[in-house]
C-alpha positions as CSV (number, residue, x, y, z in Angstrom):
1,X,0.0,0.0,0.0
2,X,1.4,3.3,-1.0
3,X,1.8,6.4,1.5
4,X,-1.0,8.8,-0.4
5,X,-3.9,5.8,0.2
6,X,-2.2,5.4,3.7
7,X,-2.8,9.4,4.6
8,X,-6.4,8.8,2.6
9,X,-7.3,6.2,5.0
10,X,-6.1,7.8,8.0
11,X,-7.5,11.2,7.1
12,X,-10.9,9.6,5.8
13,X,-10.5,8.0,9.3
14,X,-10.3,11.1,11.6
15,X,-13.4,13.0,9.6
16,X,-15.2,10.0,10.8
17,X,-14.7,9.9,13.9
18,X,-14.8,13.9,14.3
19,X,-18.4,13.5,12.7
20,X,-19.4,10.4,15.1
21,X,-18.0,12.5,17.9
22,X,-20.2,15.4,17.1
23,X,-23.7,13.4,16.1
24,X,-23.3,11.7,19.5
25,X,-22.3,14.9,21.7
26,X,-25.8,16.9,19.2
27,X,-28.4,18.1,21.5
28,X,-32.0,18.5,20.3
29,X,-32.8,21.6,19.5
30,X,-36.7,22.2,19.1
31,X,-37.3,24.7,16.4
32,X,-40.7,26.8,17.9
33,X,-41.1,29.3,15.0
34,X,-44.2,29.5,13.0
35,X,-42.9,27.9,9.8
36,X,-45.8,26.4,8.4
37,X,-43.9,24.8,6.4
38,X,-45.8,21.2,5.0
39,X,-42.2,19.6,4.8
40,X,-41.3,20.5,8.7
41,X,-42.1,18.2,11.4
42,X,-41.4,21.5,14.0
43,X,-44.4,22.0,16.5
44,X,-45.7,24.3,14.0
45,X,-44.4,23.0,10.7
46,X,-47.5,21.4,8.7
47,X,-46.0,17.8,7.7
48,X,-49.1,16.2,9.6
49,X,-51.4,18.4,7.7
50,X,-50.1,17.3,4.4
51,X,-49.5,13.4,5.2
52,X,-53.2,13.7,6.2
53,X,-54.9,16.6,3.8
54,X,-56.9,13.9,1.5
55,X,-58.7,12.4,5.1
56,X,-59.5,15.8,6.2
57,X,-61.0,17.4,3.4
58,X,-62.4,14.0,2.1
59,X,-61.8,14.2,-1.7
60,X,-59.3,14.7,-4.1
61,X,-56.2,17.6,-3.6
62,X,-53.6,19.0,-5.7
63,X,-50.7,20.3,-4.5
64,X,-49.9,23.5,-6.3
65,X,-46.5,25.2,-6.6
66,X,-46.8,27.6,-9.1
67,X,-48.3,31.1,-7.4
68,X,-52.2,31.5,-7.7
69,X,-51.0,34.6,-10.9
70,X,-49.1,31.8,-12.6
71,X,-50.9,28.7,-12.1
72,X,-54.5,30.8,-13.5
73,X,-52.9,32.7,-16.2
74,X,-51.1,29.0,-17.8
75,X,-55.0,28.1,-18.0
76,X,-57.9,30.1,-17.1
77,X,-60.0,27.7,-18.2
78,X,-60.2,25.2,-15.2
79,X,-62.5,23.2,-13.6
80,X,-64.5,24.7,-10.5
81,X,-62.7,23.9,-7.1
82,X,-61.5,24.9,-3.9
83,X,-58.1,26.8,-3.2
84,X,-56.7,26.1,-0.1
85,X,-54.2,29.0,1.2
86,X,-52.4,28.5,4.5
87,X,-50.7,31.7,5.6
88,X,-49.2,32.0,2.2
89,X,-47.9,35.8,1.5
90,X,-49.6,37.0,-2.1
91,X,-48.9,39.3,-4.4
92,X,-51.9,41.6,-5.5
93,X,-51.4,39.8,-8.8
94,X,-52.3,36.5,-7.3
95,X,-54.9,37.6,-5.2
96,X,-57.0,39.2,-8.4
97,X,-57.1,36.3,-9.8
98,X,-58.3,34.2,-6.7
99,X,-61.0,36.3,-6.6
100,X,-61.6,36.4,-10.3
101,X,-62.2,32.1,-10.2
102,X,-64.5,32.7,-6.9
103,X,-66.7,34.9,-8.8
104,X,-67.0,32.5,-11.5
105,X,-68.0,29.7,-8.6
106,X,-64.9,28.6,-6.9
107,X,-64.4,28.2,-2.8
108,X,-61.4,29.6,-1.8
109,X,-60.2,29.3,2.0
110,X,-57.3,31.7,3.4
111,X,-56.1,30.3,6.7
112,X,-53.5,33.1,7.6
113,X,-52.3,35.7,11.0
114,X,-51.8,38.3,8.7
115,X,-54.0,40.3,6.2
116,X,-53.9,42.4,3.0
117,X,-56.0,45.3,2.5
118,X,-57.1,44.1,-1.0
119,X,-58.9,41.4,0.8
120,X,-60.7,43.4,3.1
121,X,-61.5,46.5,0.6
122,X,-62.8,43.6,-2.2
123,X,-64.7,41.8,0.8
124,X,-66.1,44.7,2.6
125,X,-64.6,43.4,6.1
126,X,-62.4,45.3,8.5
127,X,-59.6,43.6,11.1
128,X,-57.4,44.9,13.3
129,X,-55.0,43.1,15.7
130,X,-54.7,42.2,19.5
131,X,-52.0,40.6,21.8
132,X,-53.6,37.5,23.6
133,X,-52.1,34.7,26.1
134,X,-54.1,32.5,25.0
135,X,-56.8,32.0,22.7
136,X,-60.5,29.5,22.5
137,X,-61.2,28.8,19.1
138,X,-65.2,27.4,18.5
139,X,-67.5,27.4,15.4
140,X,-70.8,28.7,16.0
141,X,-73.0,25.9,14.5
142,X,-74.1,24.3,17.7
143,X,-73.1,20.5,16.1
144,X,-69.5,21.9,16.3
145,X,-69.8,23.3,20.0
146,X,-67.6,20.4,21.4
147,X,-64.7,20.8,19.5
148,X,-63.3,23.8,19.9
149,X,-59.6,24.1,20.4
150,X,-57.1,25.8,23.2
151,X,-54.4,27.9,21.9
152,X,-51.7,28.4,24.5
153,X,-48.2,28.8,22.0
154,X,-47.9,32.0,21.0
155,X,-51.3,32.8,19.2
156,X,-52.1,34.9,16.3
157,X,-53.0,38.4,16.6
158,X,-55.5,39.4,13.8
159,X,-59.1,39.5,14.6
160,X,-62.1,40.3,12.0
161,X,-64.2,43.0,14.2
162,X,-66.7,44.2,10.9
163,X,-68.5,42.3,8.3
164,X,-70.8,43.2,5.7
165,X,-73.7,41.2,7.1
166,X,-75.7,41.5,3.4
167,X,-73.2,38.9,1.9
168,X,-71.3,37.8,5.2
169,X,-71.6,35.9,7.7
170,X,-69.6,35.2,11.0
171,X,-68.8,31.3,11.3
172,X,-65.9,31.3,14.0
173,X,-64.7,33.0,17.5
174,X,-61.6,33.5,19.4
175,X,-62.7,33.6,22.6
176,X,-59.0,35.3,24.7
177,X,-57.9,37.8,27.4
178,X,-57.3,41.4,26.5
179,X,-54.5,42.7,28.1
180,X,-56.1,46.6,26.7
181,X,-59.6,45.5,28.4
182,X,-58.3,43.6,31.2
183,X,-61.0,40.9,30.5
184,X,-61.4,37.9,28.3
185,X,-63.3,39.0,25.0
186,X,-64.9,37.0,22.0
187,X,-63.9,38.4,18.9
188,X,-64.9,36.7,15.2
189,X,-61.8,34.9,13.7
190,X,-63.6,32.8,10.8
191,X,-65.9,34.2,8.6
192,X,-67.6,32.9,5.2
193,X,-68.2,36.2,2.4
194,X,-70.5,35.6,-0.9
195,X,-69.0,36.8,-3.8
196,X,-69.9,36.1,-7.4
197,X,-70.9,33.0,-7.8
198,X,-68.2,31.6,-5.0
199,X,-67.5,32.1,-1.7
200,X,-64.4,33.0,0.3
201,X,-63.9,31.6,3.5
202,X,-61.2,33.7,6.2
203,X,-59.8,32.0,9.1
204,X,-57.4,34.0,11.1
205,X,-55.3,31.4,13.4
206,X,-53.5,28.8,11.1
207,X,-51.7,27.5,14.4
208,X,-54.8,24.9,14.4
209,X,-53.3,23.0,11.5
210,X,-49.9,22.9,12.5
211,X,-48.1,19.7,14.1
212,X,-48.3,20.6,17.8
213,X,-52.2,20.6,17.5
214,X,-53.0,18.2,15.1
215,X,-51.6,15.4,17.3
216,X,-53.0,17.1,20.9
217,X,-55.5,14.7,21.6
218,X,-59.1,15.2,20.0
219,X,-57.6,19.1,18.5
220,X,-58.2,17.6,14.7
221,X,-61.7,17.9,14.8
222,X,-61.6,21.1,14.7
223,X,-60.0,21.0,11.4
224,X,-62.5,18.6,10.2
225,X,-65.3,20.9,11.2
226,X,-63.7,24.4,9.7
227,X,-62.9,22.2,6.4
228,X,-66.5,20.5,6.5
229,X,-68.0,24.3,5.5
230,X,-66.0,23.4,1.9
231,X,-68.1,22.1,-1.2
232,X,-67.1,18.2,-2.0
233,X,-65.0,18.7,-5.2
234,X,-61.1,18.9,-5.8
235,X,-59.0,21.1,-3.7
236,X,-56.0,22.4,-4.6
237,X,-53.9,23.4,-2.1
238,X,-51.1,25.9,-3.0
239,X,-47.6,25.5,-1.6
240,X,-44.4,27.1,-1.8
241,X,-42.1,26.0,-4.0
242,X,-39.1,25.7,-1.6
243,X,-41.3,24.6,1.0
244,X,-43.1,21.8,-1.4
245,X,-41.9,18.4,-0.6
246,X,-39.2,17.2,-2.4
247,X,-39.5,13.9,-5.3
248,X,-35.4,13.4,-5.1
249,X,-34.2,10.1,-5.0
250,X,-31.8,10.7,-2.1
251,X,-34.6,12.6,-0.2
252,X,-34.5,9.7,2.6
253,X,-31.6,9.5,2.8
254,X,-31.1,13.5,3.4
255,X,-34.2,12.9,5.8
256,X,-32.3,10.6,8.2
257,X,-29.6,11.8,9.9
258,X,-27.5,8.5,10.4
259,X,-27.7,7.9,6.9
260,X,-27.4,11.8,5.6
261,X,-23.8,11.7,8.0
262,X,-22.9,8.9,5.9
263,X,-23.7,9.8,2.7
264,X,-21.7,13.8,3.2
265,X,-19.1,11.4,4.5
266,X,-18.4,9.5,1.7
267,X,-18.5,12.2,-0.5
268,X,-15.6,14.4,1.7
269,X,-14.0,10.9,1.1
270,X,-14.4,10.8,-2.5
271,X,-13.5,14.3,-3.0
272,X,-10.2,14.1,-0.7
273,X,-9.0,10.7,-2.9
274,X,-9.4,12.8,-6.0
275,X,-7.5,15.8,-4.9
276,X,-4.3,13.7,-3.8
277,X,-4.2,11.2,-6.9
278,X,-5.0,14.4,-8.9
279,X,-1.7,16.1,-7.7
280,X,0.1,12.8,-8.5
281,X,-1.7,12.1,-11.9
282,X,-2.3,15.5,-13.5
283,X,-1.0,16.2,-16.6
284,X,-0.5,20.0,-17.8
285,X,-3.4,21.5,-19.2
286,X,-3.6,24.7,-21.3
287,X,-5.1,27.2,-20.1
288,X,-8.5,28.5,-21.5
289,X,-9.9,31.9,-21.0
290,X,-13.7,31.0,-19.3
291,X,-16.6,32.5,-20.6
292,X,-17.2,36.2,-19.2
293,X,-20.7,36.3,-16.7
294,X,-23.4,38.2,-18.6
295,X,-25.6,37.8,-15.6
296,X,-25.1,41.6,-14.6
297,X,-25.3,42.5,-17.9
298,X,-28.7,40.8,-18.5
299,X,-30.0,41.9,-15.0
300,X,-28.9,45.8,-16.0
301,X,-30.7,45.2,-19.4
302,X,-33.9,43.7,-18.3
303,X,-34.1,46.9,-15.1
304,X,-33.6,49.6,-18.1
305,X,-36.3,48.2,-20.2
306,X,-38.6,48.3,-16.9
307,X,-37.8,52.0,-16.2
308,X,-38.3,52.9,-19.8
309,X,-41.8,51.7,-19.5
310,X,-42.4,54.6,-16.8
311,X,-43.9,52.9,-14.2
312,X,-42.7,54.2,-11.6
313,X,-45.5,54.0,-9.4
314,X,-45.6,50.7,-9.5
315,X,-41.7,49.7,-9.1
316,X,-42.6,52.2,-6.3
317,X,-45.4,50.3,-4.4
318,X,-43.8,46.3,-4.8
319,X,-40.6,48.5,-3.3
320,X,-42.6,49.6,-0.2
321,X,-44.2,46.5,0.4
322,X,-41.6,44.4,0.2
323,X,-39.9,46.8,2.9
324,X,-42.9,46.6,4.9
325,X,-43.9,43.0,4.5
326,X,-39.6,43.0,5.9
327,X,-40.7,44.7,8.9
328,X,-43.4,42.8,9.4
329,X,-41.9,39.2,9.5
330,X,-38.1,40.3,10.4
331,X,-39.0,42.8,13.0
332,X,-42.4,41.8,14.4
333,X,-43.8,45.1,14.1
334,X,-47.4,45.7,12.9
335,X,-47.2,47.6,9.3
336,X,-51.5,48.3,9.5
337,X,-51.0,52.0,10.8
338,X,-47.8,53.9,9.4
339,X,-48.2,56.3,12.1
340,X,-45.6,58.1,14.3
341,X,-45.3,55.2,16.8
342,X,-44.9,52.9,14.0
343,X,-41.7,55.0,12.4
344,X,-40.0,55.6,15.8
345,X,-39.9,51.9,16.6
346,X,-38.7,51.2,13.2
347,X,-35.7,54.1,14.0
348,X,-35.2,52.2,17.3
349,X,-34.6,48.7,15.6
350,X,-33.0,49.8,13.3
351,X,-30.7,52.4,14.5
352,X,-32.0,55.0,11.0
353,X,-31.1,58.6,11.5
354,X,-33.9,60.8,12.0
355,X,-33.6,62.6,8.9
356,X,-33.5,59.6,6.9
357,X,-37.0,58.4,8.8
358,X,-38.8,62.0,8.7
359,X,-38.0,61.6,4.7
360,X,-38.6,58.6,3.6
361,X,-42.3,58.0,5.6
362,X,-44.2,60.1,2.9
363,X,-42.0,58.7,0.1
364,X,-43.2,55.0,1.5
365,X,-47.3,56.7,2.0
366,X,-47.2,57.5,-1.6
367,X,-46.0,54.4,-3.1
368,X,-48.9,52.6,-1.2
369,X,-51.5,55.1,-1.9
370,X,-53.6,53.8,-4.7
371,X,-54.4,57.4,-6.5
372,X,-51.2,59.1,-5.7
373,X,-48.3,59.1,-8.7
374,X,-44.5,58.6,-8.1
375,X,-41.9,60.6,-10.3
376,X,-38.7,58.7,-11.0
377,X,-36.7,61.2,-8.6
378,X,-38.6,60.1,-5.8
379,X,-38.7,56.3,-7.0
380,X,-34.8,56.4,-6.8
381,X,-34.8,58.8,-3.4
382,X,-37.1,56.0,-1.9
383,X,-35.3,52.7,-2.8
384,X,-32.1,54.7,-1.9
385,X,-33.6,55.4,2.0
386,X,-35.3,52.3,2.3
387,X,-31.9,50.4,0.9
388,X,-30.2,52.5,3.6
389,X,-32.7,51.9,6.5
390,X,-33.0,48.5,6.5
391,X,-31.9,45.9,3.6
């Protein structure tokens, strides 16, 4: 046996043991954020909810990964369904055309914590939010009574609290403690709204379909109810594509750990027996001049052609809500009311100069406003304030 497989063997070897070492000395760590992710067995991931989707909602489901915008505009011509939405973030694009196929007669149900003012202003409902312990979740239909649920992790925060009761009507409550009132309140959290030919159905605590809840005792009937308010035809269920599940051939092996270890293992292995019979072996090669990266090119061409279109008050208005939809999930911070409150805690997390906050908060009130237009000196003065603010 030569000495370079001798120093392979001994260094493939030590990496063994170094991993062994550390998989046995791993601690758990239980990941609590609200992922809803149908891949994640977390206490709030959704893996039960998708292994189990079909018994729940009793007929056939598609799982979606295109985006409502692009799976409708491939084929408008589809079949009448339900669309399942579970705290899914949506372009305005996207939700359009929800709404377009639940006019022409399809049941769409948004399970989410969080809500866009498209939905309410199309719907004719207001919400606002409130900061609970705990939350009781019941239906109103007296056969549902006995299976309501206890939220206790970490409950959402949006409540419905006005309905157009021509074309609406109020299926659900929250039942929690008001820290404002100092008393336990019921507030509406489900709600089912006529429109067209369809009907849209709003629930505002996803945490009931999550992992933790679905496997607490009896909690899944409650899902069984809420989804029972459904028509019986196919569902499709829209996903996110990184979140969708993955059809890889090595996906269990990457699942479990022992072998996912072994398999990085033997490819550090392979890789390190390459690289020192390569430095025996190689011969001289000549060198070749690799081909130049157009990618900033491309990306340059493709954002001239966009401002040459003049839009600005559009590139202006995805530019502020993406900041805000930012602050929202990275800083916790409720994006409803821009008011002065709102700005000085953003100046506090962030650590913005004053200047730079007093400037850019009717730059960012603009681009939202529906009715008010955006020159391109302010669309460049905003993305330069909100780029320096927080990217």
């Amino acid at each position: 046996m030569n000495k370079s497989i001798k120093a392979y063997i001994i260094l493939l070897a030590i990496v063994i043991g170094i991993l062994t070492f550390l998989q046995l000395n791993k601690s758990t760590i239980i990941d609590w954020r609200k992922t809803f992710d149908p891949n994640s067995k977390s206490p709030f991931g959704l893996y039960i909810f998708n292994q189990e989707i079909e018994e729940l909602l009793g007929d056939k489901v598609a799982r979606i990964t295109d985006s409502p915008y692009e799976y409708y505009t491939k084929d408008s011509m589809r079949e009448p369904s339900n669309i399942l939405l579970v705290n899914q973030y949506l372009t305005q694009e996207s939700i359009k055309k929800v709404l377009e196929r639940v006019a022409k007669g399809d049941h769409v149900m948004y399970i989410t914590n969080d809500a866009n003012y498209l939905w309410s202003d199309t719907l004719k409902f207001e919400y606002n939010y409130s900061y609970n312990e705990y939350d009781i979740l019941e239906l109103l239909n007296e056969s549902y009574k006995a299976d309501s649920i206890y939220i206790d992790k970490v409950p959402g925060r949006l409540n419905i609290f006005s309905v157009d009761t021509t074309n609406a009507k109020v299926l659900g409550s929250r039942l929690s403690f008001d820290y404002a009132s100092d008393k336990e309140e019921k507030r509406a959290n489900f709600i089912e709204i006529k429109h067209g030919k369809g009907k849209v159905y709003i629930h505002t605590e996803p945490l009931f379909l999550t992992n933790f809840y679905l496997l607490n005792k009896d909690d899944y009937r409650y899902a069984e109810d809420v989804f029972s308010y459904l028509p019986r035809q196919k569902t499709l269920f829209f996903v996110d594509l990184d979140e969708y599940v993955s059809e890889s051939p090595l996906r269990f092996i990457l699942q479990t750990p022992a072998l996912r270890h072994a398999w990085y293992t033997m490819l550090i292995g392979l890789i390190l027996f390459i690289i020192f019979n390569a430095k025996r072996r190689q011969r001289v090669v000549p060198i070749i001049e690799p081909n130049r990266n157009m990618s900033a090119e491309f990306v340059k061409t493709i954002g001239n052609l966009y401002l040459q279109e003049g839009n600005y008050k559009d590139m202006a208005h995805k530019k502020a809500t993406y900041f805000l939809n930012k602050i929202r999930t990275d800083l916790l911070l409720d994006t409803h009311q821009l008011d002065e409150v709102f700005w000085r805690k953003i100046a506090l997390k962030t650590g913005a100069e004053e200047k730079d906050i007093q400037e850019v908060k009717p730059l960012v009130e603009k681009a939202i406003h529906p009715q008010a237009p955006v020159q391109e000196s302010e669309l460049i003065r905003l993305n330069e304030l909100l780029n320096k603010i927080y990217n």
